[in-house]
KOLBA-546518 format. One record per residue (C-alpha): x, y, z; chain; residue number from 1; residue in one letter. Coordinates in Angstrom, 2 decimals, always signed. Example, Ala and Ser with C-alpha at 12.3 -4.5 7.8 and 13.67 -1.06 7.14 Angstrom:
# KOLBA-546518
+---------+---------+---------+---+-----+---+
!       X !       Y !       Z ! c !   k ! r !
+---------+---------+---------+---+-----+---+
!  +12.30 !   -4.50 !   +7.80 ! A !   1 ! a !
!  +13.67 !   -1.06 !   +7.14 ! A !   2 ! s !
+---------+---------+---------+---+-----+---+
This chain:
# KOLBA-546518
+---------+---------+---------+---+-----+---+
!       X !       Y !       Z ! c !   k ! r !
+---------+---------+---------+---+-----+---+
!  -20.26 ! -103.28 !   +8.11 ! A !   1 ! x !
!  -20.39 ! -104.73 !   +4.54 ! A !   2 ! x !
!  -20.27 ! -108.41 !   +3.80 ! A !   3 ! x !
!  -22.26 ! -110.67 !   +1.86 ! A !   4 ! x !
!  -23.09 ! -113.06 !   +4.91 ! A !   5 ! x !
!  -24.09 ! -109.88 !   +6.86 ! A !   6 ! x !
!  -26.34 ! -108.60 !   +4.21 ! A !   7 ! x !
!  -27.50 ! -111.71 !   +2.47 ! A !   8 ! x !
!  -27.18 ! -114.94 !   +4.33 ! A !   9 ! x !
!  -27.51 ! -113.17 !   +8.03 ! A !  10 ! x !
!  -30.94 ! -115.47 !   +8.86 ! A !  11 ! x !
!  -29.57 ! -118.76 !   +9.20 ! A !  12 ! x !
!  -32.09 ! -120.96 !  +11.40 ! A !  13 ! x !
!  -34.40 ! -123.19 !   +8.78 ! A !  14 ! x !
!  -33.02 ! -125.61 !   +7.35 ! A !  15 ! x !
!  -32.95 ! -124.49 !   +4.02 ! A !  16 ! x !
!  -31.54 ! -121.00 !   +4.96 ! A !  17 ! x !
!  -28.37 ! -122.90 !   +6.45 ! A !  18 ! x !
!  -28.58 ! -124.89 !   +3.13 ! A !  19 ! x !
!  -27.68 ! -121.68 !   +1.26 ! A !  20 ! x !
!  -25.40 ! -120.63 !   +3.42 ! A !  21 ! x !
!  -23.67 ! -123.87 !   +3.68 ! A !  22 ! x !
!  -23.16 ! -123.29 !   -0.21 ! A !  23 ! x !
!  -22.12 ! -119.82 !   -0.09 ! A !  24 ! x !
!  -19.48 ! -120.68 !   +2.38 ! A !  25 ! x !
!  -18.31 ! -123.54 !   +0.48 ! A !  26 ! x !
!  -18.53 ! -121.02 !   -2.76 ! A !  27 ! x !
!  -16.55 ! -117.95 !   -0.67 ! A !  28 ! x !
!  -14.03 ! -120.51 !   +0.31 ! A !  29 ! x !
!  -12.84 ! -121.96 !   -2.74 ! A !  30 ! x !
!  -12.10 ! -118.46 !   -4.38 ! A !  31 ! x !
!   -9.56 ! -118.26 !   -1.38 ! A !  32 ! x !
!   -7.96 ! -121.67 !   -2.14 ! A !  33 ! x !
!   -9.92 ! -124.49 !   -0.21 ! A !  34 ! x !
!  -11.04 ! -127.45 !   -1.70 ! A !  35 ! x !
!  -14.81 ! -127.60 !   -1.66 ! A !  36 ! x !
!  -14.60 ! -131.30 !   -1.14 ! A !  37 ! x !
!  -11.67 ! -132.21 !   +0.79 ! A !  38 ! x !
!  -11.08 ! -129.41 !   +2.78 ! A !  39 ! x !
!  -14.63 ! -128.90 !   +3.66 ! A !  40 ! x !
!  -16.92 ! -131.38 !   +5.45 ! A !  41 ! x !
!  -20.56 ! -131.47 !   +7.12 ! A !  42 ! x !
!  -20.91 ! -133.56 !   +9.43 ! A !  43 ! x !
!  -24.72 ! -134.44 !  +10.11 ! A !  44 ! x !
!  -26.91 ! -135.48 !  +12.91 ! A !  45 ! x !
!  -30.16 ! -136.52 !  +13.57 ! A !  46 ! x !
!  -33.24 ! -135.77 !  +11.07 ! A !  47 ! x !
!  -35.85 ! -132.52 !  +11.00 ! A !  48 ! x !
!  -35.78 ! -129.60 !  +13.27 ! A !  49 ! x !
!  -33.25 ! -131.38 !  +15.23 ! A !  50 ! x !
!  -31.12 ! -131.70 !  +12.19 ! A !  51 ! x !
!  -27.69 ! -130.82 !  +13.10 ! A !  52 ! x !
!  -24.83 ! -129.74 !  +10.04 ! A !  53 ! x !
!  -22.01 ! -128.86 !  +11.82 ! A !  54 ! x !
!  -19.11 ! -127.27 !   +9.00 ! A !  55 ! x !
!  -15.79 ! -128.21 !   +9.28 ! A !  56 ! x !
!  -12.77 ! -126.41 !   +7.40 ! A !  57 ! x !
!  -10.02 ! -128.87 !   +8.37 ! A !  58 ! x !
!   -8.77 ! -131.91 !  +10.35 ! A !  59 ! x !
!   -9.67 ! -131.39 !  +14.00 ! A !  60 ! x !
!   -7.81 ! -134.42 !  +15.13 ! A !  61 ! x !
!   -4.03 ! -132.78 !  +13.44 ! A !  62 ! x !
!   -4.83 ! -129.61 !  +14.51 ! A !  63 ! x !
!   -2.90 ! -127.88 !  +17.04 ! A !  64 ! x !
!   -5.84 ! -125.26 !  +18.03 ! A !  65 ! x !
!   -9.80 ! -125.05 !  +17.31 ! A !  66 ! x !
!  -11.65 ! -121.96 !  +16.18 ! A !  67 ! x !
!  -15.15 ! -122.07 !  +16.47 ! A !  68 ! x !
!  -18.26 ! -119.68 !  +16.07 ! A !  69 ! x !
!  -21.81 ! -121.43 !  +15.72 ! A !  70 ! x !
!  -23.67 ! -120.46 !  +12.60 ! A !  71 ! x !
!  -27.18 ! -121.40 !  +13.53 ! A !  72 ! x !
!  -29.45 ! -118.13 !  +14.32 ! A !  73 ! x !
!  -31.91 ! -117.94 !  +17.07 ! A !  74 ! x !
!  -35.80 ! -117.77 !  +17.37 ! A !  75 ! x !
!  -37.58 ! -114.06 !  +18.38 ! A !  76 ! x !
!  -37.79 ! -113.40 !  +22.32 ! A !  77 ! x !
!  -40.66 ! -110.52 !  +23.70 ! A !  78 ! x !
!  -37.58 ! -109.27 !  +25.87 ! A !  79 ! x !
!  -33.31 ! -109.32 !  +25.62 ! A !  80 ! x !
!  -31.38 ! -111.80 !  +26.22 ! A !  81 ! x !
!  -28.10 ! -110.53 !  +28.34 ! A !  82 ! x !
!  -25.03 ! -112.03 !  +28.84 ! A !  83 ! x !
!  -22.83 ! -110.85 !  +31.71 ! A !  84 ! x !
!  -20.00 ! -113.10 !  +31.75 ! A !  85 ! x !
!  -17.93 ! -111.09 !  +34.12 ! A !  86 ! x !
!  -20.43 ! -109.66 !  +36.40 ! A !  87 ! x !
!  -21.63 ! -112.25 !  +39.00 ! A !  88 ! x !
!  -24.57 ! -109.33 !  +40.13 ! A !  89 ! x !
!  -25.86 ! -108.83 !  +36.76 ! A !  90 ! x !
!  -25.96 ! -112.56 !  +35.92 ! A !  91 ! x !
!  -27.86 ! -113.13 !  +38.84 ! A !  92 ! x !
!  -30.23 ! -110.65 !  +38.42 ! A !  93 ! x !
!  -30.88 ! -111.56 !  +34.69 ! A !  94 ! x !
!  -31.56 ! -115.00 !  +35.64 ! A !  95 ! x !
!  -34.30 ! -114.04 !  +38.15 ! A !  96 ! x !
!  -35.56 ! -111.50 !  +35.63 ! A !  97 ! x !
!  -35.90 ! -114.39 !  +33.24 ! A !  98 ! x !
!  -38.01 ! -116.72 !  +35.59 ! A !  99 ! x !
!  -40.30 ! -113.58 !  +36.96 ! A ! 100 ! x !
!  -40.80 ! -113.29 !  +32.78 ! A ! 101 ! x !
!  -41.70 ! -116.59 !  +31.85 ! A ! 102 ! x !
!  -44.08 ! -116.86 !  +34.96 ! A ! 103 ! x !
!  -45.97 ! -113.77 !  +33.32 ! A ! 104 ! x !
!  -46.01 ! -115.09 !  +29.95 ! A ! 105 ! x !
!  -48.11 ! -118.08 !  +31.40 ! A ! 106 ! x !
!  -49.78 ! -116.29 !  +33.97 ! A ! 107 ! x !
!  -51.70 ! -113.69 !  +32.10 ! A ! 108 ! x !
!  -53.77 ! -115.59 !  +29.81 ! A ! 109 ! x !
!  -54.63 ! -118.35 !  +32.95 ! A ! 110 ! x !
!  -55.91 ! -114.90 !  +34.62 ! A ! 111 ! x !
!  -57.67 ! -114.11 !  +31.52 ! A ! 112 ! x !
!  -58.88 ! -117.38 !  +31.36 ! A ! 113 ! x !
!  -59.79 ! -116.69 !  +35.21 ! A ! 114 ! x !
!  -62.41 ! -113.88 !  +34.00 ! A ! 115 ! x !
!  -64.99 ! -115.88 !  +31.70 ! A ! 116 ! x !
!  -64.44 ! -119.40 !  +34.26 ! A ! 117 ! x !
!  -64.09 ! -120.08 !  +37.85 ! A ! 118 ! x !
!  -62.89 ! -123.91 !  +37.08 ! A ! 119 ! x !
!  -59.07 ! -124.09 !  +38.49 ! A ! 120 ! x !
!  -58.90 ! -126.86 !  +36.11 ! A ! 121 ! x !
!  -59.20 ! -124.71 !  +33.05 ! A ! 122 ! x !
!  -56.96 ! -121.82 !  +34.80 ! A ! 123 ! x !
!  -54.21 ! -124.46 !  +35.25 ! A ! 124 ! x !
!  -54.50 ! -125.68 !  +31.83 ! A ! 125 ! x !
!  -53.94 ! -122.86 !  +30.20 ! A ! 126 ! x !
!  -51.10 ! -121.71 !  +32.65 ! A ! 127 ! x !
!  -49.62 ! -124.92 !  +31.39 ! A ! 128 ! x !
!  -50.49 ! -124.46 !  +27.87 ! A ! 129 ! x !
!  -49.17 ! -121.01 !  +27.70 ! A ! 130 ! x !
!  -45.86 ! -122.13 !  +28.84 ! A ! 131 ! x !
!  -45.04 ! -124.71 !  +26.35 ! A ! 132 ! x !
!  -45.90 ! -122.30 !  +23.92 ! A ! 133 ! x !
!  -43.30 ! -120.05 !  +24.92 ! A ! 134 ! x !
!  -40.58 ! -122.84 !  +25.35 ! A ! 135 ! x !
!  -41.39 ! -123.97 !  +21.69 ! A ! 136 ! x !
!  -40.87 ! -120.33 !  +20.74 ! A ! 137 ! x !
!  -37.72 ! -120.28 !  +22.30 ! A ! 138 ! x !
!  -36.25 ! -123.17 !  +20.47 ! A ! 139 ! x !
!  -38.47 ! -123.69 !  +17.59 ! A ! 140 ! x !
!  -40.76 ! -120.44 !  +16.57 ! A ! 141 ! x !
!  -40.48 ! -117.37 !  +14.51 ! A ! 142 ! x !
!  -37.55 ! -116.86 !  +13.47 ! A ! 143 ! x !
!  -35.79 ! -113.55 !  +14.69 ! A ! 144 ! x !
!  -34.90 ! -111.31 !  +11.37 ! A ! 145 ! x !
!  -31.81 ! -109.67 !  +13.17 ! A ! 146 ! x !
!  -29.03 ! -111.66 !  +14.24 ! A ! 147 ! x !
!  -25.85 ! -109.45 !  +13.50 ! A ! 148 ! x !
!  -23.95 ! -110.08 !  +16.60 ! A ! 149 ! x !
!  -25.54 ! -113.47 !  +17.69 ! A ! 150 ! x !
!  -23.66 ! -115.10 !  +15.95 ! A ! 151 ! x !
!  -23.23 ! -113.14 !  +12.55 ! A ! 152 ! x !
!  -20.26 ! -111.50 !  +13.81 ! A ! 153 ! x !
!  -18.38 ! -114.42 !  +14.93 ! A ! 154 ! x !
!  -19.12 ! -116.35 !  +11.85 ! A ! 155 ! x !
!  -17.92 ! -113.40 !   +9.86 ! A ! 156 ! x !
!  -14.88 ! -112.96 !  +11.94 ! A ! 157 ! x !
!  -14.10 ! -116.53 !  +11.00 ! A ! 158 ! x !
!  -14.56 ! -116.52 !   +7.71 ! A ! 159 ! x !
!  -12.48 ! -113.32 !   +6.93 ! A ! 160 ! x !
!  -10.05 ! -115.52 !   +9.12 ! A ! 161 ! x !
!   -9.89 ! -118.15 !   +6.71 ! A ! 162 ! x !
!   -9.85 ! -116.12 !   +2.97 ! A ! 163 ! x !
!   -6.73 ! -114.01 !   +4.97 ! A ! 164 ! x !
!   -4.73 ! -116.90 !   +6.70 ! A ! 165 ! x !
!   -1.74 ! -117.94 !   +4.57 ! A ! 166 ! x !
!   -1.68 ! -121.46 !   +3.02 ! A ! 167 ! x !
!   +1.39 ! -122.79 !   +4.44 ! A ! 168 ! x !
!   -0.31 ! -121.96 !   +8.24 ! A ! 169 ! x !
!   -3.60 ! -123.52 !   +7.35 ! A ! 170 ! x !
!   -3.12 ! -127.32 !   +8.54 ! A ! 171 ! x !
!   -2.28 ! -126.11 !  +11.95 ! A ! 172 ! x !
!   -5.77 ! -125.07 !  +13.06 ! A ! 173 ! x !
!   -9.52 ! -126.17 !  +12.08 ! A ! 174 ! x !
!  -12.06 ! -124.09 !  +12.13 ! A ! 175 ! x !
!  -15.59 ! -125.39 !  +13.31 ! A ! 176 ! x !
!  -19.27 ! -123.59 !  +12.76 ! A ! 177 ! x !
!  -21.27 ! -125.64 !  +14.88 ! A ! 178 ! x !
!  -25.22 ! -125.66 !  +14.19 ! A ! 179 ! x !
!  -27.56 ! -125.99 !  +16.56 ! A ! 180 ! x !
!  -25.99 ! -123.66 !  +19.53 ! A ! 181 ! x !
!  -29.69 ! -121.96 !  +20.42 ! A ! 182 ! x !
!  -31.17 ! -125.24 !  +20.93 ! A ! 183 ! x !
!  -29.04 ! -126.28 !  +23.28 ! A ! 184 ! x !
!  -25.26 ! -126.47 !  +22.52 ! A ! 185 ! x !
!  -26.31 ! -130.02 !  +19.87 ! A ! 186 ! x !
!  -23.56 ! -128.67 !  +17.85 ! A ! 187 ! x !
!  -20.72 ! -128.96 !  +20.02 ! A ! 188 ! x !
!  -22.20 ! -131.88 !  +21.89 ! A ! 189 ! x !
!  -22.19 ! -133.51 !  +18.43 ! A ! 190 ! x !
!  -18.72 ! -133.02 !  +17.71 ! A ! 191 ! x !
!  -17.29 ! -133.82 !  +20.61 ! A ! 192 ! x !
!  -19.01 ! -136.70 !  +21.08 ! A ! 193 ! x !
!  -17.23 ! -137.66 !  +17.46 ! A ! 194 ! x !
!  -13.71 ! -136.04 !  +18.10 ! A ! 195 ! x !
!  -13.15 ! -136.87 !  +21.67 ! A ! 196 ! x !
!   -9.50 ! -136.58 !  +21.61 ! A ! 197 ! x !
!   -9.84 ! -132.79 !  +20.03 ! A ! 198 ! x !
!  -12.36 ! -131.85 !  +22.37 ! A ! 199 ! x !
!  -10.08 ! -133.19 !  +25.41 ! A ! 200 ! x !
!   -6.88 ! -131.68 !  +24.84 ! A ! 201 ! x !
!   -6.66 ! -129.40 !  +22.37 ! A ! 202 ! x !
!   -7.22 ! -125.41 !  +22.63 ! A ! 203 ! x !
!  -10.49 ! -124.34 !  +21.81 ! A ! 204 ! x !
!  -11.80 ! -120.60 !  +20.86 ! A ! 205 ! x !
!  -15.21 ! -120.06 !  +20.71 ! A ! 206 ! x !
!  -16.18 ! -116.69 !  +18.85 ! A ! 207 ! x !
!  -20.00 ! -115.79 !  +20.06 ! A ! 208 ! x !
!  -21.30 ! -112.20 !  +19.65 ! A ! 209 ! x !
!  -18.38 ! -110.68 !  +19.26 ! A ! 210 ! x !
!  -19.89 ! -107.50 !  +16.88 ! A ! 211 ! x !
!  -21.58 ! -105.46 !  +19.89 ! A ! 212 ! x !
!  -19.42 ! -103.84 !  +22.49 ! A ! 213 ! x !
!  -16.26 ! -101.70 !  +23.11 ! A ! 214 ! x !
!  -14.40 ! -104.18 !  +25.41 ! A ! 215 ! x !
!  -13.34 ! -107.71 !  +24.04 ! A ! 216 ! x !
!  -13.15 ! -110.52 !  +26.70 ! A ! 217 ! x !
!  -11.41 ! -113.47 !  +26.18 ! A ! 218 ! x !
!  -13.31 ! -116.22 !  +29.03 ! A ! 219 ! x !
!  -10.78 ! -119.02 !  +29.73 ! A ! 220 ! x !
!  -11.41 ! -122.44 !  +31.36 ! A ! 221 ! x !
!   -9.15 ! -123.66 !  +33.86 ! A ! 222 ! x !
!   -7.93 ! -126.62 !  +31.95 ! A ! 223 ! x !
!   -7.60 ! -123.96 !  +28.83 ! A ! 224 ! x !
!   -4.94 ! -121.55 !  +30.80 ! A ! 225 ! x !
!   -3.00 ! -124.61 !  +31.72 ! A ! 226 ! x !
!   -2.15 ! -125.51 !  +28.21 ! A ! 227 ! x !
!   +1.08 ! -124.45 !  +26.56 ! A ! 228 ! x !
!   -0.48 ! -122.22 !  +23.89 ! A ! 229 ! x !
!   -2.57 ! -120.41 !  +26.08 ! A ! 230 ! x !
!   +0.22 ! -117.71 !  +27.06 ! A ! 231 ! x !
!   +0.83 ! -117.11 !  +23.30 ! A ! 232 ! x !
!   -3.19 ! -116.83 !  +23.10 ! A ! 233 ! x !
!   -3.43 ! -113.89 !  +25.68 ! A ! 234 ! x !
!   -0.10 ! -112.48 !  +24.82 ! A ! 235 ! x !
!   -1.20 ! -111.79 !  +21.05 ! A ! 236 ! x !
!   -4.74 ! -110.69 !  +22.62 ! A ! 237 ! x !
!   -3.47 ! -108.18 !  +24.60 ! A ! 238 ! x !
!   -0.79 ! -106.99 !  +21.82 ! A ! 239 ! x !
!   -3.29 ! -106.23 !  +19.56 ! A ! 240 ! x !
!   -5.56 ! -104.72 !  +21.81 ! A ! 241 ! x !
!   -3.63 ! -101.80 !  +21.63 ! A ! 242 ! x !
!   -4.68 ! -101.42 !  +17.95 ! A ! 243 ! x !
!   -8.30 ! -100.97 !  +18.85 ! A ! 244 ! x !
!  -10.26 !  -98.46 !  +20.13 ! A ! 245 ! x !
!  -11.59 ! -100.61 !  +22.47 ! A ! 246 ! x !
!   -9.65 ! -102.88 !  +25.13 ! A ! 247 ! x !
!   -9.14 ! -106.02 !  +24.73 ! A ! 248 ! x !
!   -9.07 ! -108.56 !  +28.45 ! A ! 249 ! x !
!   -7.94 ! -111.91 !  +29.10 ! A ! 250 ! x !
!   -9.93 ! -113.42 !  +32.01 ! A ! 251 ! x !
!  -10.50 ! -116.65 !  +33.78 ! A ! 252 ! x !
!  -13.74 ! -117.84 !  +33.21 ! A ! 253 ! x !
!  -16.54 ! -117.64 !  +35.75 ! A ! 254 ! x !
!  -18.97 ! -120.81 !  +36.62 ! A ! 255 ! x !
!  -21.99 ! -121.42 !  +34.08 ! A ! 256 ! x !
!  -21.73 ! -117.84 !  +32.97 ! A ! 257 ! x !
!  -21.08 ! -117.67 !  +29.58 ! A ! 258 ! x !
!  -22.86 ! -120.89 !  +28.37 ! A ! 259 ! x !
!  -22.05 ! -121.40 !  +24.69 ! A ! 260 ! x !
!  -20.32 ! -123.89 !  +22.80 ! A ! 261 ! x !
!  -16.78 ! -123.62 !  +24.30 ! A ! 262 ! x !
!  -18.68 ! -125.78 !  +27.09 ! A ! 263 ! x !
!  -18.43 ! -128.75 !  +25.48 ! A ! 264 ! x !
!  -13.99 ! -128.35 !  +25.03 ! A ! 265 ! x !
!  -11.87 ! -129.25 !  +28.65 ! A ! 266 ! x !
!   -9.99 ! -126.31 !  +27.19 ! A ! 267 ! x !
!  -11.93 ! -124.05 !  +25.72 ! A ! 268 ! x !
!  -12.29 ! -120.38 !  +25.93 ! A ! 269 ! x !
!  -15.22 ! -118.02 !  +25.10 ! A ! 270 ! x !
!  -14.45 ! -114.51 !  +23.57 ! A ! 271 ! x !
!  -17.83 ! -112.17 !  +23.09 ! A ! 272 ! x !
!  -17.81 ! -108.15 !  +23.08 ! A ! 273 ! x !
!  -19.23 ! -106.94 !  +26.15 ! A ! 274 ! x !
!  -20.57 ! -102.60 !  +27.01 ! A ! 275 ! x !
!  -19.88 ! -101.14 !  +30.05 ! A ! 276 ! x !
!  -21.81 !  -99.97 !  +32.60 ! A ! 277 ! x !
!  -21.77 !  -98.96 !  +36.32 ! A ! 278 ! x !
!  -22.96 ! -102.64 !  +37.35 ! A ! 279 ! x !
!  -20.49 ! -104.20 !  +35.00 ! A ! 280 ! x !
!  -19.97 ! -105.22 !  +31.57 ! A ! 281 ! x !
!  -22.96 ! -106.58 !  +29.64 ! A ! 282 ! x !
!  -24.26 ! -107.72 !  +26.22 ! A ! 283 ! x !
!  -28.16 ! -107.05 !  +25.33 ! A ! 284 ! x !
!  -30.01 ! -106.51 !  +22.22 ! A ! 285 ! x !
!  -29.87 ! -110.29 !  +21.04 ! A ! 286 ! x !
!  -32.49 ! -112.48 !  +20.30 ! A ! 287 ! x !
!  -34.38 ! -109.38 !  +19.48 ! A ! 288 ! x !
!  -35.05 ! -107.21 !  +16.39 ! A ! 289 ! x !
!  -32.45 ! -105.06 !  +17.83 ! A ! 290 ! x !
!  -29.52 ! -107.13 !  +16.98 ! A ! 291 ! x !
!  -28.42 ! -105.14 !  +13.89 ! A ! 292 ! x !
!  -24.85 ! -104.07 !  +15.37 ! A ! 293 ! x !
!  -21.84 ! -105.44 !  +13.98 ! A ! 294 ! x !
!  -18.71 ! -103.25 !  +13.96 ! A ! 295 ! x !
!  -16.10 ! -103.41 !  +11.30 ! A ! 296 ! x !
!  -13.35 ! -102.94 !  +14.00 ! A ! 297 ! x !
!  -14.39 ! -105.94 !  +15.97 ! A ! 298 ! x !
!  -14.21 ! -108.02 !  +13.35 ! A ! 299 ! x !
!  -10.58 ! -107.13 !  +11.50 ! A ! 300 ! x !
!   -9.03 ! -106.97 !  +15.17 ! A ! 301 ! x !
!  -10.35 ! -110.06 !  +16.12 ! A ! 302 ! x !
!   -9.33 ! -111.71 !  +12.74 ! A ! 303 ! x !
!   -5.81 ! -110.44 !  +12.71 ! A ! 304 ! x !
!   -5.33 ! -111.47 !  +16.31 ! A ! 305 ! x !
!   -6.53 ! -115.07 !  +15.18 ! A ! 306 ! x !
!   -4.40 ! -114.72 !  +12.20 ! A ! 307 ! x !
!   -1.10 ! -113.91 !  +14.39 ! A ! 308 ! x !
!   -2.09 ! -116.23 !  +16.75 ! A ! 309 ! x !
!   -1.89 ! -118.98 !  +14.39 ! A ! 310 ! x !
!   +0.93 ! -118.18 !  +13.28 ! A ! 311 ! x !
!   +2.91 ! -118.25 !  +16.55 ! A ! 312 ! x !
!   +1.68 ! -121.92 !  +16.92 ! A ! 313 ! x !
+---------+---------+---------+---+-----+---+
């Protein structure tokens, strides 16, 4: 797929790569119409690493829906991170995976360790050691140089969204790119925390690695399918899922199983690209150098559903 934030702007996790693309998207925006100052804001947090930017095209508190995708890239992981939001087995299983792997990671240099000393004391130290080495990796280490459809493709999807939607249907919805999502959903938190109201009752779509997969889910809260837009939501889904090669589904959303920023909304709703396969629908390759996958089609049905969507409101 070819677009400047794909092929320029695509590592956002420093804070002076999200300074850039803060001004390209500011830049990109105005050649559509948007005011860089008035219809544009950051809103900041905290200082440092934990500095938090969140980019806001609109009034959250006069909209009648929230789009969201965070913009904020992740740090490089020895192994996948998968998502199975609709497959209770696989989520399971992943989870365990993940322990059995960061007991590894800090148990094979204590047994090195082990083989020049026989002082427990040492061995335990450097068990200890070696995993809060890993956890700062996580959250703070080496960048990861391929981030396509975590989150590229949702922050794409958006802004596409944006140059496309028609003036007179702008002041309806706001779209957010929250910061921060990898380290632990600050982002969100943040705004929510400073637009209580929004986050409480208004309907909230949260685009996260959406670029990677032939089947579309939309993940729904139960607060979220309770609201009066919601219908119109899955209704325009589903109508242009028959445009796309893929499917696209509408689903309730499962328990702690697709933990990004929609968590932070009483109605929000998660929509991510998942593969199939004989255990149930997945997502893989992120947070590794194999995240380079971001399909065209994802992205234009996805924005045209949004588009229609808003529309309808």
């Amino acid at each position: 797929m070819n677009d400047q934030i794909l092929e320029n702007y695509q590592i956002r996790k420093s804070n002076k790569e999200k300074d850039r693309f803060i001004g390209y998207l500011k830049e990109r925006l105005s050649a559509s119409g948007y005011d860089p100052e008035c219809d544009i804001t950051v809103e900041e947090k905290w200082k440092g690493i934990f500095l938090t930017r969140n980019i806001i095209v609109g009034d959250p508190d006069k909209a009648k829906v929230l789009l969201a995708a965070h913009y904020d890239t992740c740090a490089l992981l020895p192994f996948p991170n998968l998502m199975a939001p609709t497959s209770p087995f696989l989520f399971i299983a992943y989870q365990l995976f993940l322990v059995v792997m960061i007991f590894l990671v800090a148990t094979i240099p204590a047994v090195i360790a082990g083989f020049f000393t026989e002082d427990p004391m040492i061995i335990y130290y450097v068990f200890e050691l070696s995993l809060i080495l890993f956890l700062v990796q996580v959250m703070f280490g080496f960048k990861n140089r391929h981030a396509a459809n975590d989150n590229t493709s949702g922050v794409v999807t958006l802004t596409r969204f944006l140059e496309r939607l028609p003036e007179e249907q702008r002041e309806k919805v706001c779209v957010i790119f929250f910061d921060n999502e990898e380290k632990g959903l600050f982002g969100s938190m943040h705004f929510a925390e400073k637009h209580k109201d929004a986050a409480k009752n208004t309907l909230m779509i949260n685009l996260d690695c959406v670029g990677d997969g032939e089947t579309i889910v939309s993940l729904a809260k139960k607060e979220a399918t309770s609201h009066e837009l919601y219908p119109v939501f899955a209704e325009t889904m589903e109508q242009n899922g028959t445009h796309f090669d893929g499917s696209i589904q509408c689903r309730k959303m499962l328990p702690m199983m697709f933990p990004s920023d929609q968590s932070n909304f009483k109605k929000g709703i998660g929509v991510c690209a998942l593969n199939k396969s004989p255990l149930g629908m997945y997502c893989a390759r992120i947070h590794t150098p194999k995240d380079t996958v971001c399909l065209e089609e994802n992205v234009k049905v996805l924005a045209e559903a949004m588009i229609e969507f808003v529309e309808k409101v």
